[in-house]
N, C-alpha and C positions, 0 to 999 in steps of 0.2 A: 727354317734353317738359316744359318748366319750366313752362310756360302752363297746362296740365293740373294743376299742382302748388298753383302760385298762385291760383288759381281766378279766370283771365282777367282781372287786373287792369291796366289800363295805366298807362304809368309818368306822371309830373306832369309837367305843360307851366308851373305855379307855382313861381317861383323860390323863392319863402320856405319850401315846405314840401322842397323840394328841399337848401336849408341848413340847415332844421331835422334833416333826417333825417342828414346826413352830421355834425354835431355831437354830432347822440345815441348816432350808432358812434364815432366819434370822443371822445366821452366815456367809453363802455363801454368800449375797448380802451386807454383809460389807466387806468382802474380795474382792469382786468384786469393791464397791467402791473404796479401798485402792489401789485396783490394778490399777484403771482409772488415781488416783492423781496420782501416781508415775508417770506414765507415762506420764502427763501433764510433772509433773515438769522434768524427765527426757528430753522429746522434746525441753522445755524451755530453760534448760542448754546446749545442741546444737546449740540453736539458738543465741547463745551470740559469 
């Protein structure tokens, strides 16, 4: 079980921390992308 994982946390009934939190994955997973392209493109320019 996930409850047993997370160690019984329940989830926010506060909207604010509820936007906060989906902005801060929302932000990590565009850094994340940005961080994939670079690396294409840096691989790409070795390859030349």
């Amino acid at each position: 079980q996930i409850s047993t994982l997370a160690g019984n946390q329940t989830p926010s009934s506060f909207v604010g921390e509820v936007l906060f939190t989906m902005a801060i994955i929302g932000l990590g997973l565009l850094l994340f992308a940005l961080l994939i392209g670079n690396m294409q493109n840096f691989l790409q320019g070795l390859g030349r």
